[in-house]
C-alpha positions as a Python dict, from the first residue, in 0.01 Angstrom:
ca = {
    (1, 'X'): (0, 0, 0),
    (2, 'X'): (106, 363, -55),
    (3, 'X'): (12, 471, 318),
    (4, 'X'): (92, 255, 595),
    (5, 'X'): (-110, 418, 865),
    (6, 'X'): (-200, 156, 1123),
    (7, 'X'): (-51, 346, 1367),
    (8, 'X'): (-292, 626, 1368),
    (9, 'X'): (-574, 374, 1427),
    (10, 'X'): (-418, 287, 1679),
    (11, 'X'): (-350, 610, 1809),
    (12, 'X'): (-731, 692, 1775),
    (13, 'X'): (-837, 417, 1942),
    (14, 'X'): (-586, 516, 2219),
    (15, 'X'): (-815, 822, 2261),
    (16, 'X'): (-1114, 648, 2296),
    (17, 'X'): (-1028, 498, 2528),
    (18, 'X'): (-878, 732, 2685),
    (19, 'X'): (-1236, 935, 2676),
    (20, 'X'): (-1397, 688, 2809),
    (21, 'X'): (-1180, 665, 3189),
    (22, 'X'): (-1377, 982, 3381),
    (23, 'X'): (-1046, 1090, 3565),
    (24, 'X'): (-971, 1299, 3253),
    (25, 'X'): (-1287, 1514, 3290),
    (26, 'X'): (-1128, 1615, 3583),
    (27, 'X'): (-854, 1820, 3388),
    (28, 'X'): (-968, 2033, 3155),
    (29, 'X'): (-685, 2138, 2952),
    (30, 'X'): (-604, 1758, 2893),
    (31, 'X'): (-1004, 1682, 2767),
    (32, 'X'): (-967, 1965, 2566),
    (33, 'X'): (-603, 1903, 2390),
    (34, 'X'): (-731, 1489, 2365),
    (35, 'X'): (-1116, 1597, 2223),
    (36, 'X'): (-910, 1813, 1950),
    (37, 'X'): (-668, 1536, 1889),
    (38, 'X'): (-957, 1300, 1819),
    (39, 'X'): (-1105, 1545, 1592),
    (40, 'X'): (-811, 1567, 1402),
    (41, 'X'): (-747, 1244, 1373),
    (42, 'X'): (-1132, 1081, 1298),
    (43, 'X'): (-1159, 1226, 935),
    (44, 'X'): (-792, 1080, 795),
    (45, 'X'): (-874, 727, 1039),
    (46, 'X'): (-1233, 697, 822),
    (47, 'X'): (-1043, 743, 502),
    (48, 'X'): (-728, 506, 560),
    (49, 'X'): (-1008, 233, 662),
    (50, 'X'): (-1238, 280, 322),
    (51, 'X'): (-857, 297, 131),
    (52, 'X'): (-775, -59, 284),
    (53, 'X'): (-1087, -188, 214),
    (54, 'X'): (-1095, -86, -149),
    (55, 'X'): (-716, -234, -122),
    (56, 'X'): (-851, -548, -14),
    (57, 'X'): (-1134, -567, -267),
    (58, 'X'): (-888, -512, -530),
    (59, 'X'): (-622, -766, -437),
    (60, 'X'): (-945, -1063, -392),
    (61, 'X'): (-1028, -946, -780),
    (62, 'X'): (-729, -1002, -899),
    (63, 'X'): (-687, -1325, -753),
    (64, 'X'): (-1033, -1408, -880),
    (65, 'X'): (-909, -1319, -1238),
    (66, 'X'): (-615, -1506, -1125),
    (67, 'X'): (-742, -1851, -1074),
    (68, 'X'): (-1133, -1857, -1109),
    (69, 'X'): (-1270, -1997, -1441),
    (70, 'X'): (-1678, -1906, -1395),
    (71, 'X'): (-1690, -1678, -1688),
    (72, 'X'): (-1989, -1443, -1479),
    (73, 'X'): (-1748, -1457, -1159),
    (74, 'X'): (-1483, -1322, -1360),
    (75, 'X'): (-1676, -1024, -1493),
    (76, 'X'): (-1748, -921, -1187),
    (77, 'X'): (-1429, -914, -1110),
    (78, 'X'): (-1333, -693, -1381),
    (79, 'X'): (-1595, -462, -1253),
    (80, 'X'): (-1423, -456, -950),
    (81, 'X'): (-1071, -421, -1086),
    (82, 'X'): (-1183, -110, -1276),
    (83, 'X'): (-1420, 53, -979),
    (84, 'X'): (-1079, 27, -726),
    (85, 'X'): (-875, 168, -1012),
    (86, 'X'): (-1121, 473, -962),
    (87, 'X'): (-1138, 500, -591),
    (88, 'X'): (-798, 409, -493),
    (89, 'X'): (-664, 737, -653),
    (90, 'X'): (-949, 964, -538),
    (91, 'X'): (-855, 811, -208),
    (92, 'X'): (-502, 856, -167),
    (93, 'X'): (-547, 1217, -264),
    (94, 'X'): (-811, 1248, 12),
    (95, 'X'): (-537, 1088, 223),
    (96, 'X'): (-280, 1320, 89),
    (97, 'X'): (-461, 1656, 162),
    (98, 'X'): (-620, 1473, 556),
    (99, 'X'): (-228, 1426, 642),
    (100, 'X'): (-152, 1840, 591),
    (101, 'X'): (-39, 1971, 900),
    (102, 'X'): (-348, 2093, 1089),
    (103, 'X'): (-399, 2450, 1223),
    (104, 'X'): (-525, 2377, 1561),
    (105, 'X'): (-704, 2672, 1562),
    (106, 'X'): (-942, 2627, 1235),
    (107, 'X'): (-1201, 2511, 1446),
    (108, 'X'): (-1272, 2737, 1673),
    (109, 'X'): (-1469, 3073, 1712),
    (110, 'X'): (-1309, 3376, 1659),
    (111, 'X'): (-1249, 3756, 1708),
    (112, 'X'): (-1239, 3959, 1376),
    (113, 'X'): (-1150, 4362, 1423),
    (114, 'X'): (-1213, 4565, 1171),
    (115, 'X'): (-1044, 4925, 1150),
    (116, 'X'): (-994, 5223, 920),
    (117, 'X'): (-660, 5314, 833),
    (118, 'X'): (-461, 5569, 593),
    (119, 'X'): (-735, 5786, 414),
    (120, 'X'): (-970, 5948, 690),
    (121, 'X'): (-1373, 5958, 623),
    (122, 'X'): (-1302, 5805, 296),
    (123, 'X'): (-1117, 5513, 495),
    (124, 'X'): (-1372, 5490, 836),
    (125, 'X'): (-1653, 5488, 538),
    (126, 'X'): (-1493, 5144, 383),
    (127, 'X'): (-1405, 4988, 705),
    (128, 'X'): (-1819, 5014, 766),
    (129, 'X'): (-1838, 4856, 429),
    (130, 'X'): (-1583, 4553, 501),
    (131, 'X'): (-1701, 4479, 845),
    (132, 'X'): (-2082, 4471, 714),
    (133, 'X'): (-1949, 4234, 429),
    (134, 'X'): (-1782, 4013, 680),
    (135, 'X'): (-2068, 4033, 907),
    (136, 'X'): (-2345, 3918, 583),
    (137, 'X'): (-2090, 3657, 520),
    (138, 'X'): (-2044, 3490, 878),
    (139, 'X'): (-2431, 3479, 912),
    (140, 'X'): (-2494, 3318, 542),
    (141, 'X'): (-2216, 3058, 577),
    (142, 'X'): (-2446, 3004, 917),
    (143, 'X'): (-2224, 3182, 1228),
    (144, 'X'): (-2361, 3302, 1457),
    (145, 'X'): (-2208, 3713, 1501),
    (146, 'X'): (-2226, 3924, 1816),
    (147, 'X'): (-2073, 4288, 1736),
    (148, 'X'): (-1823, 4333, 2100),
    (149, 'X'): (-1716, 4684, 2024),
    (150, 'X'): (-1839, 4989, 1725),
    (151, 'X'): (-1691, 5298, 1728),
    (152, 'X'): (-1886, 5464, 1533),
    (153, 'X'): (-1810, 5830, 1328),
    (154, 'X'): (-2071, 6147, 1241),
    (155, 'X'): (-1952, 6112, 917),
    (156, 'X'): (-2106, 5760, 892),
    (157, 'X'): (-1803, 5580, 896),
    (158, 'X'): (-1626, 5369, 1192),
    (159, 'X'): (-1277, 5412, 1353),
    (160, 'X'): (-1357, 4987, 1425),
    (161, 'X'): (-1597, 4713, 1445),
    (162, 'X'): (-1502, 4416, 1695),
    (163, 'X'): (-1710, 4098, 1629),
    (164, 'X'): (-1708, 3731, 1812),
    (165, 'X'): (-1831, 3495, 1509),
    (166, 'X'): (-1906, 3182, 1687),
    (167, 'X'): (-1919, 2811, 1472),
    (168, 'X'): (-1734, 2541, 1371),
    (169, 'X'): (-1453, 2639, 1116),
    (170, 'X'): (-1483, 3011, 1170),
    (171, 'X'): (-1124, 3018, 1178),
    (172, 'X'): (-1058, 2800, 923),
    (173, 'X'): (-1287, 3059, 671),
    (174, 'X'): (-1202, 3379, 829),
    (175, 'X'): (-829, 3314, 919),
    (176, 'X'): (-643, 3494, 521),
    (177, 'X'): (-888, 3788, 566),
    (178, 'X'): (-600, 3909, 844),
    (179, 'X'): (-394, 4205, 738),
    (180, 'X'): (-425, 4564, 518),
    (181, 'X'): (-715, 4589, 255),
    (182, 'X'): (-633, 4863, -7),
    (183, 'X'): (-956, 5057, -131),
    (184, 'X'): (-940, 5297, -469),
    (185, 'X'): (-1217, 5452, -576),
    (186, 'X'): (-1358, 5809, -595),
    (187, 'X'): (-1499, 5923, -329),
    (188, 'X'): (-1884, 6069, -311),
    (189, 'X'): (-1714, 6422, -155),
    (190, 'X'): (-1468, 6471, -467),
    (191, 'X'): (-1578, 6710, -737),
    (192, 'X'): (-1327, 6671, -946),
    (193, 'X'): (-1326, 6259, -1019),
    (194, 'X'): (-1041, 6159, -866),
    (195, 'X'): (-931, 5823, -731),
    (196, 'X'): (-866, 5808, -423),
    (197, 'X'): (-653, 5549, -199),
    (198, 'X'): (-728, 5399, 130),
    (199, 'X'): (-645, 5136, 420),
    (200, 'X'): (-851, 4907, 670),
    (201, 'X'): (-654, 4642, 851),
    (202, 'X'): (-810, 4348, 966),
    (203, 'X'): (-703, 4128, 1261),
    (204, 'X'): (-859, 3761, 1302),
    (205, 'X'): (-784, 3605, 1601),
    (206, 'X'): (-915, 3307, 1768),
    (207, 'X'): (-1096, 3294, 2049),
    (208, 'X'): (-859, 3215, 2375),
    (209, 'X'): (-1004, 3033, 2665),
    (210, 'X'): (-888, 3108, 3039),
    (211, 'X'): (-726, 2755, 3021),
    (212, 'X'): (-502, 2877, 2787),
    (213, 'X'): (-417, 3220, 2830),
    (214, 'X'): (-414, 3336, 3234),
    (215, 'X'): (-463, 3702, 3261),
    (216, 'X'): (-405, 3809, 3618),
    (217, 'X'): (-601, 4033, 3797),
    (218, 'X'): (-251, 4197, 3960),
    (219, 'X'): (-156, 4304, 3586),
    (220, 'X'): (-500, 4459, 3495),
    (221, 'X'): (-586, 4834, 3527),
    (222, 'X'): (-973, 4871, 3504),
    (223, 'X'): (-1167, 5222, 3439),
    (224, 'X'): (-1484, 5288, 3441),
    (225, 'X'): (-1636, 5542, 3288),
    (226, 'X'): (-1927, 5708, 3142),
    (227, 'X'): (-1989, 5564, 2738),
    (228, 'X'): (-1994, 5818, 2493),
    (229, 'X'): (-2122, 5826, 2113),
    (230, 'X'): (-2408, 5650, 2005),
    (231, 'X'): (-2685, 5457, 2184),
    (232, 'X'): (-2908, 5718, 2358),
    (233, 'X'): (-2986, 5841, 2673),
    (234, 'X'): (-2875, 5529, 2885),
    (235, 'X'): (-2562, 5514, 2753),
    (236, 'X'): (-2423, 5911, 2845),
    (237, 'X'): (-2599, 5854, 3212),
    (238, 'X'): (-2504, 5564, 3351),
    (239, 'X'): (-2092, 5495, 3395),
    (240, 'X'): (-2108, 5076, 3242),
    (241, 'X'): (-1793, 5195, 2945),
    (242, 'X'): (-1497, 4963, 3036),
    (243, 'X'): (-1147, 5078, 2962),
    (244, 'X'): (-895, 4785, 3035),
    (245, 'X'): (-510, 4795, 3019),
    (246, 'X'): (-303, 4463, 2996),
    (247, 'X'): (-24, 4615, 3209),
    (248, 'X'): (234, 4341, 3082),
    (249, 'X'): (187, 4427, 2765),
    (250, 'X'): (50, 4757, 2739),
    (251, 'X'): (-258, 4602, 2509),
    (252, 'X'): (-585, 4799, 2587),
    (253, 'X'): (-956, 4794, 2557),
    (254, 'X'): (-1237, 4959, 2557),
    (255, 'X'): (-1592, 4808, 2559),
    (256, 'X'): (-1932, 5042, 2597),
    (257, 'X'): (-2222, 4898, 2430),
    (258, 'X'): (-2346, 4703, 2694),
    (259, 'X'): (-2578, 4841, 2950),
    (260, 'X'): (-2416, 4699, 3234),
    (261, 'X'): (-2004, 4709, 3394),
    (262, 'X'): (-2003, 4365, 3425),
    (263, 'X'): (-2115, 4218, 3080),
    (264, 'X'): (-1836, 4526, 2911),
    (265, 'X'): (-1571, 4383, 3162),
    (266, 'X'): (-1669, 4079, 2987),
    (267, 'X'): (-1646, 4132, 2660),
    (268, 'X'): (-1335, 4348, 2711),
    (269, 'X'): (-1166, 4060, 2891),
    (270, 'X'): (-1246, 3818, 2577),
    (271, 'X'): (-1131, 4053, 2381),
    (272, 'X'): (-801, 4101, 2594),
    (273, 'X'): (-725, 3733, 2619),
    (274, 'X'): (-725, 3731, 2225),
    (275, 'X'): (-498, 3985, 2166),
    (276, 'X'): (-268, 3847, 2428),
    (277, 'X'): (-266, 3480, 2284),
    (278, 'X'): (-167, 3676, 1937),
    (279, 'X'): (106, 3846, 2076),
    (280, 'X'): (257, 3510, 2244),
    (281, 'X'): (166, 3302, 1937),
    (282, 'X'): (365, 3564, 1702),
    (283, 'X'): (684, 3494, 1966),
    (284, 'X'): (631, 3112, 1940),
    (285, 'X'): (657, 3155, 1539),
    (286, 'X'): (930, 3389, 1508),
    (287, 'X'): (1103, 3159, 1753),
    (288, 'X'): (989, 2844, 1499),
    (289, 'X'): (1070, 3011, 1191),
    (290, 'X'): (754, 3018, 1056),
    (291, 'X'): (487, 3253, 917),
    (292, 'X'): (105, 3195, 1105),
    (293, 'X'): (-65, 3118, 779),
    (294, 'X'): (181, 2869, 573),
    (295, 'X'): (237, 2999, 243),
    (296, 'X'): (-19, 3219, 168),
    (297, 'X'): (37, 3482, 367),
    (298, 'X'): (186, 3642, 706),
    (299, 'X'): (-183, 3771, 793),
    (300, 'X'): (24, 4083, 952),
    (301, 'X'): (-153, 4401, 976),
    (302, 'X'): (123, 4593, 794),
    (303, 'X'): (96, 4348, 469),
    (304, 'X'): (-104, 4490, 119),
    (305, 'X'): (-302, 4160, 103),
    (306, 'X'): (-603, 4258, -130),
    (307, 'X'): (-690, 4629, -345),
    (308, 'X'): (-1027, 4651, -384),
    (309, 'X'): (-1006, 4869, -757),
    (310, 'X'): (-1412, 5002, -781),
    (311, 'X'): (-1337, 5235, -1123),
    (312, 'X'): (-1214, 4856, -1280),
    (313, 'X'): (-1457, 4668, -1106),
    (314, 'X'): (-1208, 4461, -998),
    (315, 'X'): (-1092, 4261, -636),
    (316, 'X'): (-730, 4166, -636),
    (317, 'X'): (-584, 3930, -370),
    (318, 'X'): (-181, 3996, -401),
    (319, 'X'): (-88, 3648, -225),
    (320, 'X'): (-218, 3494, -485),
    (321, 'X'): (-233, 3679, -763),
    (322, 'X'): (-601, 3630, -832),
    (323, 'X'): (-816, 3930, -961),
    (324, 'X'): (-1210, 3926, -905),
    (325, 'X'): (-1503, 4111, -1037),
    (326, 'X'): (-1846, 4207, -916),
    (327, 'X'): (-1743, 4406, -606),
    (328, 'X'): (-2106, 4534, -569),
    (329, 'X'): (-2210, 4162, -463),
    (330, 'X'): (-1850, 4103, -300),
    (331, 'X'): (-1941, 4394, -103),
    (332, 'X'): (-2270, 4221, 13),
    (333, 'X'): (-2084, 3939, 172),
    (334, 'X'): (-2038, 3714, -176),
    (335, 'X'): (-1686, 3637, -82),
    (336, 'X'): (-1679, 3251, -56),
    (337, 'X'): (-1542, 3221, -377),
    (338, 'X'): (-1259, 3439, -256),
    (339, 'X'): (-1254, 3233, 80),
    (340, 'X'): (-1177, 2889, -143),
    (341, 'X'): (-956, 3043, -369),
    (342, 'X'): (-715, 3133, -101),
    (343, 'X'): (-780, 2795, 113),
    (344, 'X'): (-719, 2618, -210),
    (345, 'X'): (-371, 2772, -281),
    (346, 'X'): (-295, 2713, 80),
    (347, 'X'): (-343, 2356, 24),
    (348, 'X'): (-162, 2325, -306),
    (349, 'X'): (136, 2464, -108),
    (350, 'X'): (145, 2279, 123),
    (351, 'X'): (114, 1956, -88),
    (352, 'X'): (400, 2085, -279),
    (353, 'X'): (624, 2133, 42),
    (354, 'X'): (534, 1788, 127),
    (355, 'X'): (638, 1673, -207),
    (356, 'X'): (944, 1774, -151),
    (357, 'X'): (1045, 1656, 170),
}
């Protein structure tokens, strides 16, 4: 056989078993690390087992052909023969791309901040426009979204959006939207016609758990203070507006749209925890050698990754090279195809590196 994996079977059935002795539901960090290790591990198991079974049908038709003389006996062997010549194939390259290295992360739910950058109104006026595209997105492809933090501008704009998009995979579909989205177009306030260029970064980062990141309450400065902006009376007479400082690392948040202290500390502690885990997981890479999102790209905030060109109709994503039209309905949340494209050229590179190991 081309893949000997009886070892992984073995491993999996290890974790069963495992599951199954209660003493490890007393340690949650060790259920959590073994329920993701099963998860991993119970697609690529499935396929190895239907690959050795179409390995063993083949090998019993060919010793059929081999030695049987019933003329309807050997037919069906044939039949066999060519359906394993089929699946075999189809399987090992289901095999090929389930053996990838995993990002442990593509499962879970995730933070996604949205901000305007270089370009003022023209700039807090597009990041409205991404981080309502993201948000039509998330809740099509069936997440569920809860906006954390708006900062919203008179002019109609945002300075940034915060959102929690809860679901399985929302990593995994949101994680290549990370870095600096390029905007030119002309904007409504220019009487002459002129293009105009502008930034939005985008940060996706997956949700943390207090099992894994542990934020003490010794390194936090807390304010509270009255909310401001939008949201009506309640909001500019009440002081529930969180402002948090990771002391440690200087990282700070602000959360207001609650109505209450205790569900903005909340949110501005999830919020926290992310950014944290980001900061440690960028050391752990640098340290490794390698970028967060394999070939495709860094996801850094200071990296061009897409221009969105609105004279030329036209959405280009610079990792790959791709160009797409239709921004009107890309603008509206269509951007699955955009999603695959990049997932898909993650995957070809990958196979590639393998190939040459």
């Amino acid at each position: 056989m081309k893949f000997e994996l009886d070892h992984l079977v073995q491993e999996f059935a290890a974790i069963e078993l495992k599951l199954q002795d209660g003493d490890i539901y007393g340690d949650p960090k060790l259920l959590k690390e073994t329920m993701l290790k099963k998860k991993f591990l119970e697609n690529t198991v499935y396929l190895y087992n239907l690959y050795k079974a179409q390995i063993q049908n083949l090998a019993e038709a060919k010793d059929i052909l081999a030695n049987e003389k019933d003329p309807e006996m050997i037919e069906l062997a044939k039949m066999q023969v060519l359906e394993t010549d089929v699946k075999i194939p189809e399987l090992e390259e289901a095999l090929k791309l389930a053996l990838l290295p995993k990002d442990k992360n593509d499962e879970k739910n995730i933070i996604l901040e949205v901000r305007a950058g270089a370009g003022g109104d023209e700039a807090a006026l597009f990041a409205r426009e991404m981080a309502n595209a993201y948000e039509l997105y998330a809740r099509e492809a069936g997440f569920q979204v809860e906006v954390l933090e708006e900062n919203a501008l008179d002019t109609g704009g945002i300075k940034e959006k915060i959102f929690k998009i809860s679901g399985s995979g929302a990593y995994s579909q949101f994680k290549f939207e990370g870095g600096t989205h390029r905007v030119q177009r002309i904007p409504q306030t220019e009487a002459k016609g002129r293009v105009h260029t502008s930034t939005v970064t985008v940060a996706v980062l997956p949700e943390v758990e207090a099992i894994d990141v542990v934020i003490r309450d010794e390194d936090l400065d807390i304010m509270v203070c009255r909310s401001s902006g939008a949201g009506g009376q309640h909001v500019n007479k009440t002081n529930s507006a969180i402002r948090m400082v990771h002391l440690p690392t200087g990282i700070a948040v602000e959360c207001q749209d609650e109505r209450s202290q205790l569900q903005n500390k909340n949110k501005a502690l999830e919020i926290l925890r992310a950014r944290v885990w980001a900061i440690e997981e960028d050391k752990r890479n640098a340290a490794l050698g390698s970028a967060r999102l394999a070939q495709v790209g860094t996801g850094d905030r200071s990296e061009k990754i897409r221009t969105y060109n609105f004279p030329q109709d036209r959405v280009t994503d610079h990792r790959i090279g791709a160009n797409f039209p239709n921004i009107p309905a890309i603008m509206q949340g269509k951007l699955g195809h955009i999603i695959e494209a990049l997932q898909i050229a993650d995957q070809s590179a990958k196979l590639a590196e393998a190939g040459r190991e």
